[in-house]
C-alpha positions in Angstrom: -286.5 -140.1 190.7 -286.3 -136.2 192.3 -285.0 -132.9 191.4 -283.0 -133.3 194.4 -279.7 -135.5 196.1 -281.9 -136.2 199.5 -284.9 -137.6 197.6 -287.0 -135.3 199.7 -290.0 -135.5 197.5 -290.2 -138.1 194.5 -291.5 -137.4 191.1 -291.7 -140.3 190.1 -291.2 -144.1 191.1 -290.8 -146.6 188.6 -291.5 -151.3 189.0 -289.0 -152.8 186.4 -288.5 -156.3 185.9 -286.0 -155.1 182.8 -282.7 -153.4 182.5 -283.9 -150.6 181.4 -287.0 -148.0 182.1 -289.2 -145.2 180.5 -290.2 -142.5 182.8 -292.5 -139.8 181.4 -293.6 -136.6 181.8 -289.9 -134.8 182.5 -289.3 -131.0 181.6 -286.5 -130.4 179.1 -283.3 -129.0 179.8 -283.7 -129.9 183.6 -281.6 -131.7 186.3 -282.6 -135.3 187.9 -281.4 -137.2 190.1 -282.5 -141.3 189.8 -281.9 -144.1 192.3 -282.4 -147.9 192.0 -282.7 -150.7 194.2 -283.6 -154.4 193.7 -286.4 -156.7 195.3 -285.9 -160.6 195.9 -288.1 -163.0 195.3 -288.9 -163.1 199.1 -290.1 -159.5 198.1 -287.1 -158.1 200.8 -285.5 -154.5 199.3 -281.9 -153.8 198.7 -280.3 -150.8 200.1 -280.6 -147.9 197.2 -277.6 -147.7 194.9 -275.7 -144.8 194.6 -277.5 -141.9 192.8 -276.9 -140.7 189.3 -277.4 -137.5 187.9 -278.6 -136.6 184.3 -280.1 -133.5 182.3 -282.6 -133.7 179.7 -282.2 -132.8 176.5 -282.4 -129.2 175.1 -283.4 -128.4 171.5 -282.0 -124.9 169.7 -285.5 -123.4 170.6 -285.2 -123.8 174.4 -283.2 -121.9 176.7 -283.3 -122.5 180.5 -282.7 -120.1 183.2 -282.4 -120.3 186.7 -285.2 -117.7 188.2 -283.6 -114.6 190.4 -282.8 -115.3 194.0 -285.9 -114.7 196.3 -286.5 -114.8 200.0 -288.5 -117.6 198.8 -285.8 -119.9 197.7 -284.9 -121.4 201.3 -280.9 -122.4 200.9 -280.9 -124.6 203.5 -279.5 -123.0 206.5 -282.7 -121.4 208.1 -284.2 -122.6 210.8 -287.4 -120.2 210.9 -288.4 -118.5 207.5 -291.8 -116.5 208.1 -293.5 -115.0 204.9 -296.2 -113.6 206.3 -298.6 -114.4 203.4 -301.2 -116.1 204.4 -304.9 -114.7 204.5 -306.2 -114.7 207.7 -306.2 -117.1 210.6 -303.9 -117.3 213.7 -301.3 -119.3 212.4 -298.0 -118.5 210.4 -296.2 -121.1 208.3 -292.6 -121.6 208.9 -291.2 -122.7 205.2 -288.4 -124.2 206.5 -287.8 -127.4 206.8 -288.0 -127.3 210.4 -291.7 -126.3 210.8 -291.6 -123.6 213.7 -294.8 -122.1 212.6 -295.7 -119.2 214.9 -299.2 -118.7 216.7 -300.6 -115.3 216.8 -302.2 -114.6 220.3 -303.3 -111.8 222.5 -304.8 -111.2 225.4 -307.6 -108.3 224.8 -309.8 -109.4 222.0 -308.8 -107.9 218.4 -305.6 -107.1 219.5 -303.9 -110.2 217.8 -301.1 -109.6 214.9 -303.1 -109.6 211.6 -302.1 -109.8 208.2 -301.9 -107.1 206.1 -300.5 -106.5 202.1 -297.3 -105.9 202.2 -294.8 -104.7 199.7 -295.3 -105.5 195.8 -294.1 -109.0 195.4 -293.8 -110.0 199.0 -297.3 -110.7 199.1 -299.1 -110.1 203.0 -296.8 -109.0 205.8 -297.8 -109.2 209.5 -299.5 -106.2 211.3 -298.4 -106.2 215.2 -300.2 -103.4 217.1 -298.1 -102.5 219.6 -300.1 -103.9 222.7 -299.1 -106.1 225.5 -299.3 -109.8 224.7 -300.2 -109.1 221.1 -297.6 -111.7 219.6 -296.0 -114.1 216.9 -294.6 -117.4 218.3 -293.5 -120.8 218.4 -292.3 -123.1 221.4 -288.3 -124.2 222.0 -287.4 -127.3 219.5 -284.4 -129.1 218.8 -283.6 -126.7 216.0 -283.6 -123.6 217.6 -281.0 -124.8 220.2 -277.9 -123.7 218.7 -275.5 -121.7 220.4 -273.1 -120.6 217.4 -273.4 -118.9 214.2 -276.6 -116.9 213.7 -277.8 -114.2 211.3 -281.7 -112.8 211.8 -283.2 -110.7 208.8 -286.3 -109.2 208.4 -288.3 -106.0 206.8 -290.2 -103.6 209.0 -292.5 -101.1 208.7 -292.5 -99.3 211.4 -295.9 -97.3 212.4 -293.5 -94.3 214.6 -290.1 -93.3 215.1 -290.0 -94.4 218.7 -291.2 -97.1 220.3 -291.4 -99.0 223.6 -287.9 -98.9 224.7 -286.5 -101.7 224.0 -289.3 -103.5 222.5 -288.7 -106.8 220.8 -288.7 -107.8 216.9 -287.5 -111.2 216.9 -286.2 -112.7 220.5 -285.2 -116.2 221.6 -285.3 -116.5 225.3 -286.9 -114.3 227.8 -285.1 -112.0 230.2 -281.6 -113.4 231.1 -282.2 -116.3 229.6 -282.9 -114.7 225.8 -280.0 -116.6 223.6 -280.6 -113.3 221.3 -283.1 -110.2 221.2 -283.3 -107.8 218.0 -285.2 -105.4 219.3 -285.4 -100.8 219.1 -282.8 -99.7 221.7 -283.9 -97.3 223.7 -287.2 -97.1 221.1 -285.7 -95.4 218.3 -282.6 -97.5 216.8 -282.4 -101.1 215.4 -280.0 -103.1 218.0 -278.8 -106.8 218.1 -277.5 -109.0 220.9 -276.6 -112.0 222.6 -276.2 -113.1 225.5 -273.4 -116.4 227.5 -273.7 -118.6 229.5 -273.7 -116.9 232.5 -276.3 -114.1 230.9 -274.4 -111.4 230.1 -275.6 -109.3 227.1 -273.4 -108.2 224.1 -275.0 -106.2 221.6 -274.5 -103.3 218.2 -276.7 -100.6 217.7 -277.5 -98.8 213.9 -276.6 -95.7 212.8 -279.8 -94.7 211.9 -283.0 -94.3 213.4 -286.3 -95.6 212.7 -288.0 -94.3 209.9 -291.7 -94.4 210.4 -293.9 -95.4 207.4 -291.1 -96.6 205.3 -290.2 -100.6 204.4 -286.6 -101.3 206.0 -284.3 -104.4 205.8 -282.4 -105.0 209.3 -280.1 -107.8 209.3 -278.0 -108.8 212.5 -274.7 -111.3 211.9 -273.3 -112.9 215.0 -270.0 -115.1 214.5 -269.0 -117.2 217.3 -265.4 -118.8 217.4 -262.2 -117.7 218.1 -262.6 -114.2 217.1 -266.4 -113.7 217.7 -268.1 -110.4 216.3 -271.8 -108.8 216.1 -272.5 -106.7 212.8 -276.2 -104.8 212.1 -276.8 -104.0 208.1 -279.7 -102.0 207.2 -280.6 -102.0 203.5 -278.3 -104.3 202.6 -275.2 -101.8 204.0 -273.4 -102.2 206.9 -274.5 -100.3 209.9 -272.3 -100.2 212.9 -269.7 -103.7 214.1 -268.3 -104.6 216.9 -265.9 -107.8 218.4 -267.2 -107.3 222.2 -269.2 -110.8 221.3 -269.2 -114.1 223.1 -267.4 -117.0 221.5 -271.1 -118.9 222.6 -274.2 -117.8 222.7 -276.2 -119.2 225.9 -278.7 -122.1 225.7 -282.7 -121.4 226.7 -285.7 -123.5 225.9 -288.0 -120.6 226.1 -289.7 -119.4 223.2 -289.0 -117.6 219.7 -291.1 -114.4 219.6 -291.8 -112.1 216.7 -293.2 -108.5 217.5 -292.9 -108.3 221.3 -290.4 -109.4 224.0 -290.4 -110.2 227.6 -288.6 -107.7 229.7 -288.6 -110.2 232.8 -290.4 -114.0 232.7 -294.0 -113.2 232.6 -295.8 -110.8 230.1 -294.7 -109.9 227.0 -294.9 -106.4 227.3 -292.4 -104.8 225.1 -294.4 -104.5 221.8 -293.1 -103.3 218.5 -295.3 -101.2 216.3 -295.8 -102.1 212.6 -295.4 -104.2 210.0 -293.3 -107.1 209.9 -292.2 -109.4 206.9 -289.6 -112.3 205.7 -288.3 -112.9 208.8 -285.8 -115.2 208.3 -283.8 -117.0 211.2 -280.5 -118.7 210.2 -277.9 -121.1 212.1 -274.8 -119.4 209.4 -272.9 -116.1 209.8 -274.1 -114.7 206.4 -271.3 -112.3 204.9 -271.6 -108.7 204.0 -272.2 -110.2 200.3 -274.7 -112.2 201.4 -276.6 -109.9 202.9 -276.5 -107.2 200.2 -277.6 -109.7 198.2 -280.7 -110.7 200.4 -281.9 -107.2 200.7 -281.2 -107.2 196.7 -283.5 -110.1 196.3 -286.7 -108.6 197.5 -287.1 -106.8 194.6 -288.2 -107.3 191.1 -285.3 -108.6 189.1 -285.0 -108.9 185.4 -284.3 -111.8 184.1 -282.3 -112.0 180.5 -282.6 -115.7 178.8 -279.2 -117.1 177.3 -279.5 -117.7 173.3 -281.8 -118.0 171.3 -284.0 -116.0 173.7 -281.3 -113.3 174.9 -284.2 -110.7 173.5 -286.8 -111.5 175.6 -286.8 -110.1 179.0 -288.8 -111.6 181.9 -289.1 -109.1 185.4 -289.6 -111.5 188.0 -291.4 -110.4 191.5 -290.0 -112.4 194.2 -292.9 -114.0 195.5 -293.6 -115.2 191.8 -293.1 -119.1 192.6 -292.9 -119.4 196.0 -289.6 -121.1 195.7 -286.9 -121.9 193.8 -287.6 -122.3 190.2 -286.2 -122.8 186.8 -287.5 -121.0 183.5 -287.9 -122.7 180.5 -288.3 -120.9 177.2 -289.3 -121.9 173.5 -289.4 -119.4 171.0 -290.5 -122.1 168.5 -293.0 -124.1 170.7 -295.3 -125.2 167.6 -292.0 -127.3 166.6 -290.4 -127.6 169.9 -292.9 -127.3 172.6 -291.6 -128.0 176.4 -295.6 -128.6 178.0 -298.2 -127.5 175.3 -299.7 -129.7 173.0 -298.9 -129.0 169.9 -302.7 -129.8 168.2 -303.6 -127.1 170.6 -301.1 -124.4 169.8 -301.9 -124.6 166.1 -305.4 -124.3 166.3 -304.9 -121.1 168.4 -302.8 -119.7 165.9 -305.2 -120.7 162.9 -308.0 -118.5 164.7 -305.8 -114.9 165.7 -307.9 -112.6 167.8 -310.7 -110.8 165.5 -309.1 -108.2 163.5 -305.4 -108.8 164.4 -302.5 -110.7 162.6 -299.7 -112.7 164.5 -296.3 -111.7 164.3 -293.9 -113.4 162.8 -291.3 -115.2 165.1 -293.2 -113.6 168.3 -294.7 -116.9 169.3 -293.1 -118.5 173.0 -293.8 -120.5 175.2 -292.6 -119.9 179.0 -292.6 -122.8 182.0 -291.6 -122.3 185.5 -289.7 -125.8 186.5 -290.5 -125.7 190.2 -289.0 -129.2 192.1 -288.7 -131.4 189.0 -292.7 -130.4 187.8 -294.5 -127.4 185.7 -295.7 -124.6 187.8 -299.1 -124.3 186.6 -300.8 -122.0 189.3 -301.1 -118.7 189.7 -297.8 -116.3 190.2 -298.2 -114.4 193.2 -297.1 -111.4 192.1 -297.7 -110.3 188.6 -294.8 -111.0 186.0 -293.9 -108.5 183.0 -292.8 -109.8 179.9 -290.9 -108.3 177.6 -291.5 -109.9 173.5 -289.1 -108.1 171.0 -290.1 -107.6 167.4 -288.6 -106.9 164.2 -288.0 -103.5 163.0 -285.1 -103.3 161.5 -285.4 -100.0 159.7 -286.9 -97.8 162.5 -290.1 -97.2 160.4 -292.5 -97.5 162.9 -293.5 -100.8 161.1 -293.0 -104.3 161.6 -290.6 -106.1 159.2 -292.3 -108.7 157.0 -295.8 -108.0 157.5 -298.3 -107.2 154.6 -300.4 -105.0 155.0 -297.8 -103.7 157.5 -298.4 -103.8 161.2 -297.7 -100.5 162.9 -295.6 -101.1 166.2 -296.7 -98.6 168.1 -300.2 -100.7 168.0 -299.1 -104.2 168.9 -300.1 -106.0 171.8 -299.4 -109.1 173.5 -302.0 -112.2 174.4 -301.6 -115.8 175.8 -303.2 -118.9 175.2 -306.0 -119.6 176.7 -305.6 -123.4 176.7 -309.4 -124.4 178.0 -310.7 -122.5 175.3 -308.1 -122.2 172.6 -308.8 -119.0 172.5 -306.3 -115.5 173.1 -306.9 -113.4 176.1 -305.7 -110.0 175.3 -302.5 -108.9 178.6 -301.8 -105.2 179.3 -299.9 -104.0 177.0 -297.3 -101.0 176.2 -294.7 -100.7 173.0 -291.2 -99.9 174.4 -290.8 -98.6 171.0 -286.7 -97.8 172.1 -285.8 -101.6 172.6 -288.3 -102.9 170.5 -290.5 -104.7 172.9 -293.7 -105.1 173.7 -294.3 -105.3 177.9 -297.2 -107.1 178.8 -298.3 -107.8 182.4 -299.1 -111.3 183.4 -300.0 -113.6 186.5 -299.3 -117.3 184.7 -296.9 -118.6 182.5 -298.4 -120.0 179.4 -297.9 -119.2 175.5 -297.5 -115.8 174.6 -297.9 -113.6 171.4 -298.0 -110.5 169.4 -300.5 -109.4 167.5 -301.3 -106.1 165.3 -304.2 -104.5 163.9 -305.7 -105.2 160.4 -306.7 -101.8 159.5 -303.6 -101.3 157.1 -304.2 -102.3 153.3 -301.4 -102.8 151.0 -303.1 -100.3 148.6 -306.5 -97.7 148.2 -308.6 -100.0 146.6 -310.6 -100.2 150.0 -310.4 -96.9 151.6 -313.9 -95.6 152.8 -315.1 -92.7 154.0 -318.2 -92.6 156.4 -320.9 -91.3 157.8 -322.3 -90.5 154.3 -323.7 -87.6 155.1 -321.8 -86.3 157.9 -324.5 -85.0 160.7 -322.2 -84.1 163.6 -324.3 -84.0 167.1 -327.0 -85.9 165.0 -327.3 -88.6 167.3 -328.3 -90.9 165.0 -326.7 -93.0 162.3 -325.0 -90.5 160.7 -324.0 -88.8 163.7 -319.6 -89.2 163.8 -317.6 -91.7 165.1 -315.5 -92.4 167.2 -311.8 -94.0 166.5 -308.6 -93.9 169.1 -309.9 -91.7 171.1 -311.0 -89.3 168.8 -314.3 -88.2 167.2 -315.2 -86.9 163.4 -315.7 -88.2 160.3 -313.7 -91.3 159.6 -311.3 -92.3 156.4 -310.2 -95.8 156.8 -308.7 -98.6 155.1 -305.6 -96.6 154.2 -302.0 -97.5 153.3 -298.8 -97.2 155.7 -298.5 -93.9 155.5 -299.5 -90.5 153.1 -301.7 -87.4 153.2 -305.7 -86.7 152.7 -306.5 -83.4 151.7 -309.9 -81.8 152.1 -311.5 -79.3 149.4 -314.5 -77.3 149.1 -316.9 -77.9 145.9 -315.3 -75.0 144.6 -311.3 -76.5 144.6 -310.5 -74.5 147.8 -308.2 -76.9 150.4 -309.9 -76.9 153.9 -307.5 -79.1 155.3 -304.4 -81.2 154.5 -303.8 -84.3 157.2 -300.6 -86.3 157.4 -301.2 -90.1 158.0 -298.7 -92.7 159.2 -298.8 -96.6 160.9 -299.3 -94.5 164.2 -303.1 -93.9 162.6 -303.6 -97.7 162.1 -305.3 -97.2 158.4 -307.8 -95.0 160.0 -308.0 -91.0 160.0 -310.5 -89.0 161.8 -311.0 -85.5 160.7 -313.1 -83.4 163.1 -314.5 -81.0 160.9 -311.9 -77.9 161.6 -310.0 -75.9 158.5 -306.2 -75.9 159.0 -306.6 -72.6 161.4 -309.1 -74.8 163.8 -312.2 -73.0 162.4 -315.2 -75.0 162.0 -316.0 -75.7 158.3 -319.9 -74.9 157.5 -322.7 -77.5 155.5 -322.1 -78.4 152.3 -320.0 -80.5 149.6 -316.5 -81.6 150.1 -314.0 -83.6 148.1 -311.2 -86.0 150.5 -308.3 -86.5 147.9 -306.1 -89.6 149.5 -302.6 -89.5 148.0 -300.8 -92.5 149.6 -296.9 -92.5 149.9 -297.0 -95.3 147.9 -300.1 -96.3 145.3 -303.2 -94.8 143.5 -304.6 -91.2 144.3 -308.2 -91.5 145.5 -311.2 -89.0 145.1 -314.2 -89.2 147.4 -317.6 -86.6 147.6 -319.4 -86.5 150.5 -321.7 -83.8 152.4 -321.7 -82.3 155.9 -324.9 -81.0 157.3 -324.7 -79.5 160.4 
């Protein structure tokens, strides 16, 4: 059994000496492919059987997305793909399935390529100094060999607007002999060629000039045939065309080189300058829509769930899975989990985080189907989620909560499985689409919770320190409470007023309260014109919107 026709890599492979057979541990609403052969008694095998596709089942709670297309996600085509992410080291993985990994050599000491970060959810990019023999590459194989269709892609970052003239990006060949060369014509303008059989050298400039200090996707398209043509597209947009191309590009067995080229057969002394990233080498003529979409593609994209998760929104990085993945979704995983155990999930709900409630309905789990399994590492880019909650009425509050919640104080948390415990995420309240964003780097159960500090009437409402010693610095010195410091009132209702009087009946100050104040008000001692008030005996009258007046005396000694 695989997640793919070729069989590639199998999940799972199943004796039977029945007609029938249970195989375990599948993700819902996700595609399989299964294959079967017999044995003979002589224990000889059978040829496999043709191979049958199925789906497994969805329930109402699960929806099932395909992630947003990444540089990751290799279609098939490529015959080099170059991320650029690795740590350290003088090697860089080719994640294609031709493995043309690149070796990063130099002849001075230190001068090597290096990796360095690169742009948000591309993970590390490859640092090329600009010196001669400092360079990415990998020997002539059988899959580098063509001689037709061909589009090269990369991002650069280049570190000045010109370079060494003519200085090489990503060549095949050397000399004469290269089969193609992107490289900075004349050192200040992205060009792309190719050269026949007999050497000569067809190429298309850009527009536009290098840009130093500033990420910029080149792509180069070269269709062979009948009516052959070289295109250059930077940022997605075509740049500049032409049909002065070869029907053929010519064969070499020299090698592919990243960052620097060879202007004759020896060194390699035309070095780019800068950053280099997801270079991607492909035996296909990608279209103008293809390319747009590429560039597109190494960008967060947001990600909107079909029914009956079309609320919650997912912004995906690119480098997230590090392939191709699907993204499952329960919004009632207690019921309908797709991974977690359901034991587990109900004693993390049973024991909230101290002083918050759960909300309602905001409970959901989220896998990553990557090749037929759950992705249970870390993203490599951080993932924002979006969690909606009810408020139907604008109030600020959330619908069917006593004591209310306030929105504006909600914040998400995921299971911590190992623990059964909830790990508080950072957190905002898009208050306009009813969401809470929280930043995560693993997929796991997610939640909202809200503060406790609103009571459903003023039964509890306290009123401390008792006396009030501002600057004190002891016990009855003031508090401190969202970022601001006085004497604090808490325990309140939704929403109402506290006015402060003298001993005498005269009003010091009147303070408006709502679910922004999370059932606790500070006041910092001021009248209503800012003046500070002096010692003595005060009376806080609380008059909720809705409920029982309360009286409380205290003192202030200052």
């Amino acid at each position: 059994m695989a997640t793919l026709t070729g069989f590639g890599t199998v999940l799972s492979a199943v004796s039977v000496t029945q007609n029938e057979a249970t195989v375990t541990g599948l993700l819902p609403a996700s595609t399989y492919y299964a294959r079967v052969r017999a044995s003979g008694f002589n224990g000889n095998l059978t040829a496999f059987d043709t191979a049958i596709t199925f789906i497994t089942g969805s329930f109402g709670a699960i929806s099932s997305t395909s992630a947003p297309p990444s540089p990751y996600a290799v279609s098939g085509p490529e015959i080099g793909v170059f991320h650029f992410d690795e740590a350290g080291g003088t090697r860089a993985a080719d994640s294609s399935s031709h493995a043309n990994h690149l070796s990063l050599t130099a002849s001075l000491t230190g001068s090597s390529p290096t990796f360095v970060a690169g742009q948000t959810g591309l993970g590390n990019a490859l640092r090329f100094p600009g010196l001669v023999e400092s360079v990415a590459q990998t020997p002539h194989a059988a899959s580098l060999a063509g001689t037709g269709d061909l589009t090269v892609q990369f991002w650069a970052y280049p570190a000045a607007s010109v370079q060494v003239a003519d200085s090489g990006v990503v060549v095949k060949g050397t000399g004469t002999e290269e089969t193609f060369a992107f490289d900075v014509s004349g050192g200040t303008r992205w060009r792309f060629g190719v050269r026949d059989a007999a050497g000569a050298y067809s190429s298309v400039t850009s527009t536009q000039t290098l840009t130093p200090n500033a990420w910029v996707h080149v792509t180069g398209v070269y269709k062979s045939g009948g009516s052959p043509s070289l295109s250059i597209y930077v940022d997605g947009t075509l740049s500049a065309a032409t049909g002065a191309a070869p029907a053929a590009r010519r064969t070499t067995v020299n090698s592919l080189s990243i960052g620097n080229r060879r202007s004759g057969t020896t060194s390699f002394d035309r070095a780019f300058r800068g950053d280099l990233d997801e270079v991607h080498v492909a035996s296909v003529a990608r279209t103008a829509a293809q390319v747009g979409a590429d560039y597109a593609s190494a960008r967060p994209a947001t990600l909107v769930p079909p029914s009956p998760n079309e609320q919650v929104r997912i912004i995906v990085p690119p480098n997230a899975f590090g392939s191709a993945a699907v993204i499952l979704m329960s919004s009632s995983p207690l019921t309908v989990p797709i991974s977690i155990l359901p034991g587990v999930l109900a004693d993390g709900i049973s024991a909230p985080p101290s002083g918050r409630t759960l909300v309602p309905g905001s409970v959901f789990e989220i896998v990553a189907n990557v090749g037929g399994s759950a992705f249970n590492g870390q993203l490599g880019s951080t993932v924002t989620l979006g969690l909606p909650y009810p408020d139907a009425d604008n109030n600020g509050l959330v619908d069917g909560t006593f004591p209310p919640i306030p929105v504006e104080s909600l914040k998400m948390y995921t299971l911590n499985t190992a623990v059964t415990s909830w790990d508080a995420l950072p957190s905002s309240v898009d208050v306009s689409n009813k969401r809470v964003l929280g930043q995560t780097t693993h997929f796991s159960v997610f939640a909202l919770f809200g503060p406790t500090g609103i009571k459903p009437n003023t039964n509890q409402v306290r009123l401390y320190p008792r006396p009030w010693r501002p600057g004190s610095a002891g016990r009855f010195d003031s508090v401190t409470f969202g970022g601001r410091t006085g004497l604090a009132i808490d325990n309140l209702t939704s929403s109402g007023k506290i006015r402060i009087f003298t001993l005498s009946g005269e009003l010091v100050r009147e303070i408006t309260y709502g679910a922004v104040n999370v059932g606790t008000v500070i006041w910092d001692g001021a009248n209503d014109s800012g003046t500070r008030t002096a010692s003595g005996v005060y009376f806080a009258l609380v008059i909720p919107d809705d409920g029982e007046d309360v009286v409380i005396k205290f003192a202030v000694e200052r």
